[in-house]
Biopython code that builds the backbone (N, CA, C, O; Angstrom):
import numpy as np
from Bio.PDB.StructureBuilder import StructureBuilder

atoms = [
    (1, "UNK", "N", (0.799, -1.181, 0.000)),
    (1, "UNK", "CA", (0.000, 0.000, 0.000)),
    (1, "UNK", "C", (0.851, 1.257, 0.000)),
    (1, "UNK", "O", (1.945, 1.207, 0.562)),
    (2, "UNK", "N", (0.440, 2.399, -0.589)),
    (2, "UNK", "CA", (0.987, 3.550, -0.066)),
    (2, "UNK", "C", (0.813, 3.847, 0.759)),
    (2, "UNK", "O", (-0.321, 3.952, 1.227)),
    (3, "UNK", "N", (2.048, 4.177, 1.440)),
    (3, "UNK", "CA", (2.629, 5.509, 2.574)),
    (3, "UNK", "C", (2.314, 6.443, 3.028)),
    (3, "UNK", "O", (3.205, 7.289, 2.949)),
    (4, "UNK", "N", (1.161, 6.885, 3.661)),
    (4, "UNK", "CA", (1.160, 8.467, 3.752)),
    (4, "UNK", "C", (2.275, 9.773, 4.775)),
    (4, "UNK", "O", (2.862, 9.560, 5.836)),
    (5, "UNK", "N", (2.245, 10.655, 4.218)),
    (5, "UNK", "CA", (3.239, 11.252, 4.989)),
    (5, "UNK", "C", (2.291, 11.920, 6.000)),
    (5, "UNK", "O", (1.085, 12.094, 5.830)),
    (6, "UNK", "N", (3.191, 12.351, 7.339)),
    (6, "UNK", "CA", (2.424, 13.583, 8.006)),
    (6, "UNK", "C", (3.169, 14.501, 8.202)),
    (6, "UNK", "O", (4.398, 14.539, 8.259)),
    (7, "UNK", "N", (2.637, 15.039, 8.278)),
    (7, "UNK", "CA", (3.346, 16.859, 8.215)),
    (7, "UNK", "C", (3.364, 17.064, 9.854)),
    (7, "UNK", "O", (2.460, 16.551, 10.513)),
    (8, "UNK", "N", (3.930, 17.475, 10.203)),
    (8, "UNK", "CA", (4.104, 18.677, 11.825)),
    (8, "UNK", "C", (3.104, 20.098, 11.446)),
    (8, "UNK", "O", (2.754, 20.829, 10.520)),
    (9, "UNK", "N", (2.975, 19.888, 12.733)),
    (9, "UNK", "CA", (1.960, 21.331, 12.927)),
    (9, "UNK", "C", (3.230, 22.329, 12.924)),
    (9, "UNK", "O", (2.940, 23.445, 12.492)),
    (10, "UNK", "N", (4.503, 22.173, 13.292)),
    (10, "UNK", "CA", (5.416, 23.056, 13.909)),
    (10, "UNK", "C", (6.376, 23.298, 12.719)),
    (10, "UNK", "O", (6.818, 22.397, 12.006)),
    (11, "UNK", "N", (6.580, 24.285, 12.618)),
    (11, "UNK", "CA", (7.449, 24.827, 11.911)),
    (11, "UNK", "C", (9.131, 24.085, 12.074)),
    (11, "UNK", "O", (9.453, 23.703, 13.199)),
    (12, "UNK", "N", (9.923, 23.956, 11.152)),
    (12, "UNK", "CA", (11.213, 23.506, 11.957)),
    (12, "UNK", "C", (12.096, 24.724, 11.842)),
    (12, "UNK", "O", (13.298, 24.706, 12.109)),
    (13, "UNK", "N", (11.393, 25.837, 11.408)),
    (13, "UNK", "CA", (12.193, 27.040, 12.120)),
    (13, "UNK", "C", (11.434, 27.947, 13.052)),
    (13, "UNK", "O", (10.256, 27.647, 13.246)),
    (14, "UNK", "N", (11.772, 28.689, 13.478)),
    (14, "UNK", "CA", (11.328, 29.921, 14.384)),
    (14, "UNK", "C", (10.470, 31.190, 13.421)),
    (14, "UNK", "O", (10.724, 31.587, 12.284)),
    (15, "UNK", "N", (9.808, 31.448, 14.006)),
    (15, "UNK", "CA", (9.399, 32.869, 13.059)),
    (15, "UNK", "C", (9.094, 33.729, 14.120)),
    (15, "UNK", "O", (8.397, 33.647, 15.132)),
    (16, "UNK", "N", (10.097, 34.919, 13.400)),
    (16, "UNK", "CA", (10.060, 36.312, 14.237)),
    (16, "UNK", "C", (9.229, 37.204, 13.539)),
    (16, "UNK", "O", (9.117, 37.692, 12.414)),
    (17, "UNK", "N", (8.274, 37.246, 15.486)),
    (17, "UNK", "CA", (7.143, 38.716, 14.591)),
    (17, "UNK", "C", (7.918, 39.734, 15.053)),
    (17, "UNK", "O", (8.865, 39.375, 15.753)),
    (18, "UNK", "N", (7.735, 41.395, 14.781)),
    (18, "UNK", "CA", (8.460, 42.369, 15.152)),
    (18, "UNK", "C", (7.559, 42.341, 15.997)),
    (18, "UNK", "O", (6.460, 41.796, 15.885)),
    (19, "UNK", "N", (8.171, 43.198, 17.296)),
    (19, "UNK", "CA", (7.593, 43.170, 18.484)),
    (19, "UNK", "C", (7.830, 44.945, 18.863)),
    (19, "UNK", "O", (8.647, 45.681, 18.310)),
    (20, "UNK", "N", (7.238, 45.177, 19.528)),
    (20, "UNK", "CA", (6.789, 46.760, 19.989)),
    (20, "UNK", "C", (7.765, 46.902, 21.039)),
    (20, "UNK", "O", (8.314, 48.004, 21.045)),
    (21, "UNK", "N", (8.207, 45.928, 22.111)),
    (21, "UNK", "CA", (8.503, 45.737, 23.395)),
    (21, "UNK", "C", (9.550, 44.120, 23.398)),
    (21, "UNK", "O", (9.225, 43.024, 22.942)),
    (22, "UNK", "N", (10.674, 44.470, 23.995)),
    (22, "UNK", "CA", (10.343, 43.039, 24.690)),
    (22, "UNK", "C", (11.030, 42.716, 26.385)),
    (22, "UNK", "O", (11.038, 43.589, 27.253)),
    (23, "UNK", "N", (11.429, 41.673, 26.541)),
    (23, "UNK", "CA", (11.496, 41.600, 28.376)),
    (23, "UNK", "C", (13.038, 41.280, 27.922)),
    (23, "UNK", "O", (13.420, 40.722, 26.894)),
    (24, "UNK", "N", (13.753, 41.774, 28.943)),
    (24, "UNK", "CA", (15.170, 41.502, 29.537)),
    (24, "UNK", "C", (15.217, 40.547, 30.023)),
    (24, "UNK", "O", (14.242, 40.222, 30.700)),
    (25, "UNK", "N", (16.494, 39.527, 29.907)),
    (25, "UNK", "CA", (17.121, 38.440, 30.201)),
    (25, "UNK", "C", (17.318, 38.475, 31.398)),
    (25, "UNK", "O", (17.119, 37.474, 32.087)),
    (26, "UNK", "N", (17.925, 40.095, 32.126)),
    (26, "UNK", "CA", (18.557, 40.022, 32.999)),
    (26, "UNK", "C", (16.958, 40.793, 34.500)),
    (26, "UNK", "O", (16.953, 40.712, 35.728)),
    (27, "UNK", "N", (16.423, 41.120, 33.999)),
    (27, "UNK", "CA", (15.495, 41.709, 34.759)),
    (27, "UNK", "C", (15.906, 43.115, 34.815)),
    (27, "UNK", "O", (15.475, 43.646, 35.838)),
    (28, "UNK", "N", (16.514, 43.815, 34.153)),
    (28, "UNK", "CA", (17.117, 45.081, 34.258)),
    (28, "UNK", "C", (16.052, 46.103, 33.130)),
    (28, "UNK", "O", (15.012, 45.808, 32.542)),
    (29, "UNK", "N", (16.754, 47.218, 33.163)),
    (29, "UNK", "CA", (15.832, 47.973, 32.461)),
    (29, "UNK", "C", (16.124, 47.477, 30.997)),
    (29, "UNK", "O", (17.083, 46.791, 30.643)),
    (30, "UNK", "N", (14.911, 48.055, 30.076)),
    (30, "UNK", "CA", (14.758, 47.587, 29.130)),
    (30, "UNK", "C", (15.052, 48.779, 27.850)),
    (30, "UNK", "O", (14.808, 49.953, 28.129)),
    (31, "UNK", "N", (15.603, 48.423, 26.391)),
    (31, "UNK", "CA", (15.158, 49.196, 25.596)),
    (31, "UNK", "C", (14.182, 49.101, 24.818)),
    (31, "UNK", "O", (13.529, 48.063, 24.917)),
    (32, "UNK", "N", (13.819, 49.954, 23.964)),
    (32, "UNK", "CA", (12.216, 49.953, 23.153)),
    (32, "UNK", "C", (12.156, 50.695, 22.518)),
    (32, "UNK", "O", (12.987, 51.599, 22.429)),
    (33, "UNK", "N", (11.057, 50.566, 21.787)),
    (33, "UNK", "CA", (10.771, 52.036, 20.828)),
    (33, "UNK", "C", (10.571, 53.548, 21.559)),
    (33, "UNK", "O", (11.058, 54.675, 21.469)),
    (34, "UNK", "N", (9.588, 52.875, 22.304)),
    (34, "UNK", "CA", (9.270, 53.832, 23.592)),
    (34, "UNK", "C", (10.654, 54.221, 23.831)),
    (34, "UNK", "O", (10.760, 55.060, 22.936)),
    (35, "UNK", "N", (11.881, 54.201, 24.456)),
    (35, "UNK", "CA", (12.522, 54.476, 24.827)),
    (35, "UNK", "C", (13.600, 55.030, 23.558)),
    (35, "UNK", "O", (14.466, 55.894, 23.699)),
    (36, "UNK", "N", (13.351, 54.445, 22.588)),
    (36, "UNK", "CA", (14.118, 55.110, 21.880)),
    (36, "UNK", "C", (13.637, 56.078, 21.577)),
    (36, "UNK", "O", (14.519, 56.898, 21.320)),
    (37, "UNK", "N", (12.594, 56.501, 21.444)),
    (37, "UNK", "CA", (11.764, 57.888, 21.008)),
    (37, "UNK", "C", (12.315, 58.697, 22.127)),
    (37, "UNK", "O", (12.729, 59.735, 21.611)),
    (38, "UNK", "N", (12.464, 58.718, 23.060)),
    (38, "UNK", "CA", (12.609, 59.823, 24.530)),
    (38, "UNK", "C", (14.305, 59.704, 24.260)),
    (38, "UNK", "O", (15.004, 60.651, 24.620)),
    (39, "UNK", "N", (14.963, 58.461, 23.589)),
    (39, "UNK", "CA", (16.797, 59.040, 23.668)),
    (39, "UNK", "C", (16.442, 60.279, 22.539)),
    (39, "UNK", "O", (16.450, 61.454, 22.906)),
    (40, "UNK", "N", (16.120, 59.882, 21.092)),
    (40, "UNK", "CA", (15.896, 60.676, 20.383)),
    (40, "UNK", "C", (15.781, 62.125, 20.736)),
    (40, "UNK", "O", (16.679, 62.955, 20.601)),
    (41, "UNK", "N", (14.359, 62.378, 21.288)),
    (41, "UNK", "CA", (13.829, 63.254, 21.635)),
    (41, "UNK", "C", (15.578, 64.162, 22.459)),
    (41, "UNK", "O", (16.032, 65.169, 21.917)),
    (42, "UNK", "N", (16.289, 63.519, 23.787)),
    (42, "UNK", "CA", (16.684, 64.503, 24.164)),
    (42, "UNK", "C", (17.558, 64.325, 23.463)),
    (42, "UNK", "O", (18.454, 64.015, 24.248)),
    (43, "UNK", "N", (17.987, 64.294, 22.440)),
    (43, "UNK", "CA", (19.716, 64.334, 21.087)),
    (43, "UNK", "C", (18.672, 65.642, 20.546)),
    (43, "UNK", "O", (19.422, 66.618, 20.517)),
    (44, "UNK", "N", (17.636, 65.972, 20.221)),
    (44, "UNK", "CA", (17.002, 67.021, 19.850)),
    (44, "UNK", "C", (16.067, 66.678, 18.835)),
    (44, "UNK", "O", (15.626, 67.615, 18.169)),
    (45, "UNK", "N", (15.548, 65.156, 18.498)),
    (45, "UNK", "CA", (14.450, 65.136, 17.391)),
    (45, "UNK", "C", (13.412, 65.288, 18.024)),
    (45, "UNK", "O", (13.595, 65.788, 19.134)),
    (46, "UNK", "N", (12.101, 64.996, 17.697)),
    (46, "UNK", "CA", (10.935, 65.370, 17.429)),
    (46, "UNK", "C", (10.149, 63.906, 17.942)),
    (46, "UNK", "O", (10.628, 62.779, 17.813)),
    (47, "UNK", "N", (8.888, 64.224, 18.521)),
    (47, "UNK", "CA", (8.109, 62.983, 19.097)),
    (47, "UNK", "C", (7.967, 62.611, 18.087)),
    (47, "UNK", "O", (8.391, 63.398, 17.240)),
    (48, "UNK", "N", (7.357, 61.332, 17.541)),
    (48, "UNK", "CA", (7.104, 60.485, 16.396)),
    (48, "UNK", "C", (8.074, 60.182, 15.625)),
    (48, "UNK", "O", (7.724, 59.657, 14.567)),
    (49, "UNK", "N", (9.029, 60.308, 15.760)),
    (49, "UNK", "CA", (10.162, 59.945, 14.683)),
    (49, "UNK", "C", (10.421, 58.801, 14.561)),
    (49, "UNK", "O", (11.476, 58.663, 13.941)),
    (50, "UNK", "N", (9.951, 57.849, 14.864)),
    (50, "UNK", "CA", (10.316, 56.318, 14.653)),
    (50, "UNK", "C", (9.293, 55.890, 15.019)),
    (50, "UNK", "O", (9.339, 54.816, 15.619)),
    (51, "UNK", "N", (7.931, 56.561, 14.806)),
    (51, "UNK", "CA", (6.392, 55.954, 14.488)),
    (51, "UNK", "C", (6.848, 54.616, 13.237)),
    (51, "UNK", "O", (7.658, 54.758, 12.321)),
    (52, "UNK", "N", (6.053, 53.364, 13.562)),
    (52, "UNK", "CA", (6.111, 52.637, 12.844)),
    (52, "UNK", "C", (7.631, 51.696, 13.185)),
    (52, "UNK", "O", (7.498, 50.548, 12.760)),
    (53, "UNK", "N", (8.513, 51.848, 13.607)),
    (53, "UNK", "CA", (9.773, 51.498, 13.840)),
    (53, "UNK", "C", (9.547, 50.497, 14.664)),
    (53, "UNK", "O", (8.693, 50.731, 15.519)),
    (54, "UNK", "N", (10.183, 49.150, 14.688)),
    (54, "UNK", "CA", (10.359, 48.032, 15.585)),
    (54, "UNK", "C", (11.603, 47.203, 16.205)),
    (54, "UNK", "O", (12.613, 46.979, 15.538)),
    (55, "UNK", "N", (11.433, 46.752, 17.591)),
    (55, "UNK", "CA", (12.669, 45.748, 17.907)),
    (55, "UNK", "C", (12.459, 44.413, 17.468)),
    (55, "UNK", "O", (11.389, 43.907, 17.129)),
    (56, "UNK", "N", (14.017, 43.692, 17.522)),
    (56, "UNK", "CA", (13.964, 42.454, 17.553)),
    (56, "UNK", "C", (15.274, 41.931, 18.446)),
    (56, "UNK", "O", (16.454, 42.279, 18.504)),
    (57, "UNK", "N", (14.669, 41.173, 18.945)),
    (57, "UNK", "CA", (15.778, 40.480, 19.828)),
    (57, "UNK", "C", (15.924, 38.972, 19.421)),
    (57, "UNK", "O", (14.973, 38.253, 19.114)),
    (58, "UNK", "N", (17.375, 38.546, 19.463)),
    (58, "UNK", "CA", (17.916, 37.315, 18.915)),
    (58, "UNK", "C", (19.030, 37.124, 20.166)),
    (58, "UNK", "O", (19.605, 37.937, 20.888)),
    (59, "UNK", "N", (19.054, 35.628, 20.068)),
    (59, "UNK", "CA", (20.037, 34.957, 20.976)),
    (59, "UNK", "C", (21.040, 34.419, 20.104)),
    (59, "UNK", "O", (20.937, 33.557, 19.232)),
    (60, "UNK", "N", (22.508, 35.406, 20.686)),
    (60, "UNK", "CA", (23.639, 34.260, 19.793)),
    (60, "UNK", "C", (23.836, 33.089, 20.324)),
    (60, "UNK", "O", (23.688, 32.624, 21.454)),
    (61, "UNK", "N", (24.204, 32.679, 19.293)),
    (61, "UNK", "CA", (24.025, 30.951, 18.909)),
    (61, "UNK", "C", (25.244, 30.159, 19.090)),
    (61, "UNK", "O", (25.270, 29.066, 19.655)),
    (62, "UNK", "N", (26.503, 30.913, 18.457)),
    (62, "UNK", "CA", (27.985, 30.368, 18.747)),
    (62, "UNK", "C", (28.677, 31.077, 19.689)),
    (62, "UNK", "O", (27.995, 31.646, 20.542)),
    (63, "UNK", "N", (30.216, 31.212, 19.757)),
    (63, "UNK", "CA", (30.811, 31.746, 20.347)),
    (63, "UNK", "C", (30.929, 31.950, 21.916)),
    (63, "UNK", "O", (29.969, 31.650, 22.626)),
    (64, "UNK", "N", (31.989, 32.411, 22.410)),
    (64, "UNK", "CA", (32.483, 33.053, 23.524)),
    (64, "UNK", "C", (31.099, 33.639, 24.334)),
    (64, "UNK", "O", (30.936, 33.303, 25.507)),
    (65, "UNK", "N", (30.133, 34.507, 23.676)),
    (65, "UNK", "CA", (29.128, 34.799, 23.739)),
    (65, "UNK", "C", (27.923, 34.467, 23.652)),
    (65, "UNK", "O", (27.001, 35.283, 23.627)),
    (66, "UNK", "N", (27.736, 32.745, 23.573)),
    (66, "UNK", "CA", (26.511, 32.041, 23.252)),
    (66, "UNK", "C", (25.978, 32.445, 24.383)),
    (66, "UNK", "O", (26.515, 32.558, 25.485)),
    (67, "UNK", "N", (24.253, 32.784, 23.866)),
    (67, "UNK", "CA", (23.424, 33.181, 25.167)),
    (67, "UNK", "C", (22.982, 34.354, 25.090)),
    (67, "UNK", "O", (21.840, 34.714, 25.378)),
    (68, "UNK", "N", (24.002, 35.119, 24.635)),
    (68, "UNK", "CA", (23.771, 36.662, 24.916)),
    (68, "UNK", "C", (22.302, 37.222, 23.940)),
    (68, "UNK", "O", (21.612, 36.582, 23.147)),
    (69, "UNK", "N", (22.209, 38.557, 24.360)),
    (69, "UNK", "CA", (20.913, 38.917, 23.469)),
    (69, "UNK", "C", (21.054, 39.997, 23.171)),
    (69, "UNK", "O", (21.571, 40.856, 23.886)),
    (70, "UNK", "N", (20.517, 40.195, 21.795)),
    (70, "UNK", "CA", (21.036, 41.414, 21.024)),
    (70, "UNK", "C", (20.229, 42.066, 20.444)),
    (70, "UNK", "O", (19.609, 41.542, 19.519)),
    (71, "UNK", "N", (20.026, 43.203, 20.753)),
    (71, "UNK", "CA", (18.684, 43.324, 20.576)),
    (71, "UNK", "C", (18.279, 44.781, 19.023)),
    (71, "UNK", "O", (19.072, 45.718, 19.108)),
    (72, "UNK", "N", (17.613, 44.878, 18.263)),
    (72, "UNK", "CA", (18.313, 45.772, 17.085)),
    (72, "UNK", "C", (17.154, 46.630, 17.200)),
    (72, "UNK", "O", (16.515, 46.680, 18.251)),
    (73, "UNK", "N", (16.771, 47.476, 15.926)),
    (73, "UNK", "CA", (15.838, 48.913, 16.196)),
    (73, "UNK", "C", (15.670, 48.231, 14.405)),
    (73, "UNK", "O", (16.551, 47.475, 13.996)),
    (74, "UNK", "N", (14.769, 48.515, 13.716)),
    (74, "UNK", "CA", (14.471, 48.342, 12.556)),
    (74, "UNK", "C", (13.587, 49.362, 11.945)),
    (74, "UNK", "O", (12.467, 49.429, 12.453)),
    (75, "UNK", "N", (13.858, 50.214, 10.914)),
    (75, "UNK", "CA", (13.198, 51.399, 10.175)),
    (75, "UNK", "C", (12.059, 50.378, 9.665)),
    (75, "UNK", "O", (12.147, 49.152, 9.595)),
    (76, "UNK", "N", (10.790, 51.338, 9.271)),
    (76, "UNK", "CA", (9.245, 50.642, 8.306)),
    (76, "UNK", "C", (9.851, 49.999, 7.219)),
    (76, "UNK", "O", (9.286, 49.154, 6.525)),
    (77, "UNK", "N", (11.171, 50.458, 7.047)),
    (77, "UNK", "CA", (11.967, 50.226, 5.672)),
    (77, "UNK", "C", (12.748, 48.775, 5.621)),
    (77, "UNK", "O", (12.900, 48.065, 4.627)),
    (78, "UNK", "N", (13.121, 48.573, 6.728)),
    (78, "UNK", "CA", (13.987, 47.212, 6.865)),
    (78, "UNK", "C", (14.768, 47.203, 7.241)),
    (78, "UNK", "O", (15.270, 46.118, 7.534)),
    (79, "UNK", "N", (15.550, 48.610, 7.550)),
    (79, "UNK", "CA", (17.023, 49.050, 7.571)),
    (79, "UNK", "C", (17.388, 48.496, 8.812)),
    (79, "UNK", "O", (16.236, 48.337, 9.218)),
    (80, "UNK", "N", (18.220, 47.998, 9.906)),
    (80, "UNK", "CA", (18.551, 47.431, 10.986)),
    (80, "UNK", "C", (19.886, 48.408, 11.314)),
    (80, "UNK", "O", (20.833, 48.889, 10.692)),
    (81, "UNK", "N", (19.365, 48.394, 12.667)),
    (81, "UNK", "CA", (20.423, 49.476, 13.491)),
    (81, "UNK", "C", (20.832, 48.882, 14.692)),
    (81, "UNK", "O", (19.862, 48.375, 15.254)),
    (82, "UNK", "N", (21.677, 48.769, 15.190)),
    (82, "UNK", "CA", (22.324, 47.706, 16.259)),
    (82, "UNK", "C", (22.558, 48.984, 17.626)),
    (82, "UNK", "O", (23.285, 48.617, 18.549)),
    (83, "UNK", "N", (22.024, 50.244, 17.705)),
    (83, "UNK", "CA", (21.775, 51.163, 19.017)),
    (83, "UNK", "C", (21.288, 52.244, 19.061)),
    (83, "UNK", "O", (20.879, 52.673, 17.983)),
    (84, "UNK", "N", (21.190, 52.771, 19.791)),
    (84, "UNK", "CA", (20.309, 53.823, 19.791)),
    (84, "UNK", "C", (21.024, 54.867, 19.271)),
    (84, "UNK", "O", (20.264, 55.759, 18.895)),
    (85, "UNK", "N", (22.516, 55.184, 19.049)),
    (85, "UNK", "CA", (23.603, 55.795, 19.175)),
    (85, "UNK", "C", (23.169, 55.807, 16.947)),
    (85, "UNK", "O", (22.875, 56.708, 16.163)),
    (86, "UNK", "N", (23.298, 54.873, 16.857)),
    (86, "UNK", "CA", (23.108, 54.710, 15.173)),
    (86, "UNK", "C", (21.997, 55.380, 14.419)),
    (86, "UNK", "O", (21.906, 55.948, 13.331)),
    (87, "UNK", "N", (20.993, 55.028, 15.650)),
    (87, "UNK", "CA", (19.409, 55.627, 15.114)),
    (87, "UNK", "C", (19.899, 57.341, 15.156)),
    (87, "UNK", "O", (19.592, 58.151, 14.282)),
    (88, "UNK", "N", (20.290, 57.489, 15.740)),
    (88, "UNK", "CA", (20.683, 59.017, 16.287)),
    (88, "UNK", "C", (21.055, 59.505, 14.932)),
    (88, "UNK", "O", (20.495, 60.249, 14.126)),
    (89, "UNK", "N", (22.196, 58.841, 14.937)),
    (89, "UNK", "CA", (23.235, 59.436, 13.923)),
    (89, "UNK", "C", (22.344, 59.245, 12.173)),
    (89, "UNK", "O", (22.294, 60.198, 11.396)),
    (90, "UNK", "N", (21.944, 58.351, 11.956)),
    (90, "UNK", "CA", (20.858, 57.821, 11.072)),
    (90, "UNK", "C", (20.133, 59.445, 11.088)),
    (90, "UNK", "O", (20.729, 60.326, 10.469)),
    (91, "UNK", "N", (19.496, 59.611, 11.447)),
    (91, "UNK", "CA", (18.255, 61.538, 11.429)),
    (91, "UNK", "C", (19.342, 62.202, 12.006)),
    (91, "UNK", "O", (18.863, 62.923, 12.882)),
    (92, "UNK", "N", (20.805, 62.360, 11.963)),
    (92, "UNK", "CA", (21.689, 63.470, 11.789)),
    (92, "UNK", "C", (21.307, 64.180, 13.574)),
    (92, "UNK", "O", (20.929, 65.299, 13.921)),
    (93, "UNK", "N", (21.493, 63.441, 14.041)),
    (93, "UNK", "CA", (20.929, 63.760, 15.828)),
    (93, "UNK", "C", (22.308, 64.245, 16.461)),
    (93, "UNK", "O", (23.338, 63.706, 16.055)),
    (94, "UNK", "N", (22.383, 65.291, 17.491)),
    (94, "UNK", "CA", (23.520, 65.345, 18.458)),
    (94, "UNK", "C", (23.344, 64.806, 19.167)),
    (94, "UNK", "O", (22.274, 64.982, 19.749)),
    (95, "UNK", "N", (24.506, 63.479, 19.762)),
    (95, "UNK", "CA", (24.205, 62.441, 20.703)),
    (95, "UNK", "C", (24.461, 63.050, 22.293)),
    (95, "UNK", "O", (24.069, 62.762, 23.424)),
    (96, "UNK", "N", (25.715, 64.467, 21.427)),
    (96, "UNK", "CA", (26.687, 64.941, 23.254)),
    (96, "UNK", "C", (25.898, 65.490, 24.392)),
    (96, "UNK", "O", (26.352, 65.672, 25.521)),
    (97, "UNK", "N", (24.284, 65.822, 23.878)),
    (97, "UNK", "CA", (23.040, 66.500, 24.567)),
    (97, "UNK", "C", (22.478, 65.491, 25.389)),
    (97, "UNK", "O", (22.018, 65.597, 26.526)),
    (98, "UNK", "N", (22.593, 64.378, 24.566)),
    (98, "UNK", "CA", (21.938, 62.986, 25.500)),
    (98, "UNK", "C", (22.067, 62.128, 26.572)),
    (98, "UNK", "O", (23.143, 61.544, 26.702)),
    (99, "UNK", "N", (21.139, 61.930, 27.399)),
    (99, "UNK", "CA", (21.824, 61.355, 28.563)),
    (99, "UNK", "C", (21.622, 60.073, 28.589)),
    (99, "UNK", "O", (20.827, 59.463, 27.873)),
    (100, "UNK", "N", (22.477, 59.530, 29.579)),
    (100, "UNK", "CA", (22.825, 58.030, 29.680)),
    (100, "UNK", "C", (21.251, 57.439, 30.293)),
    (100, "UNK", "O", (20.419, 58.163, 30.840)),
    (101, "UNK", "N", (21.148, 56.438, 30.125)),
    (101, "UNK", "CA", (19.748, 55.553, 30.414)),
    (101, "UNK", "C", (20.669, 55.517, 31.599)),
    (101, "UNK", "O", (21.854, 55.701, 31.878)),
    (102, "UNK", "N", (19.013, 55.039, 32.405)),
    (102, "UNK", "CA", (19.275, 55.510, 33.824)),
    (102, "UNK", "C", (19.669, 53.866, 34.409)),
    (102, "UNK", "O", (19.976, 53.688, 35.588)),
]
sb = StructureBuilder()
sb.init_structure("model")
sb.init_model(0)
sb.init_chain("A")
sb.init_seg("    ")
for serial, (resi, resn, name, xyz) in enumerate(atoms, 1):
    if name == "N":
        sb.init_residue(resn, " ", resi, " ")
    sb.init_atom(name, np.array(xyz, "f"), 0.0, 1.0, " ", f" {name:<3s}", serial, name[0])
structure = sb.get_structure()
């Protein structure tokens, strides 16, 4: 007789939704959009400037550093920015006005 196959309900990869927010590894404070809007804001941009803008957080996988979490800022566009320091510089921002997360 034939064989039938079955399929998995489960994906055998991961799928990342963009997320608005997410939780710290360490229980410490967190970054975000939210929060990147208020670094922004005091470098001297404007509320809404990264309306539409999302995080993503990933766990490295190899290395010295397996574990760690890294967490990026992503334009509506796709563009990926690895800190807040980049986003800054990205809309031509003065960072030397800005203060350190608390």
């Amino acid at each position: 007789g034939a064989e039938q196959q079955t399929r998995s309900s489960n994906p055998p990869f991961s799928v990342k939704r963009p997320r608005l927010w997410f939780g710290c590894a360490d229980g410490g404070a967190c970054r975000s959009v939210g929060g990147l809007s208020e670094y922004l804001v005091s470098c001297g941009g404007r509320e809404g400037l990264v309306d539409g803008w999302y995080t993503r957080t990933e766990v490295r996988q190899a290395g010295s550093s397996a574990g760690s979490y890294d967490t990026y800022f992503f334009s509506p566009a796709g563009k990926r920015f690895r800190s807040r320091v980049e986003v800054a510089r990205h809309f031509g921002l003065d960072q030397g006005g800005a203060r350190a997360p608390p």
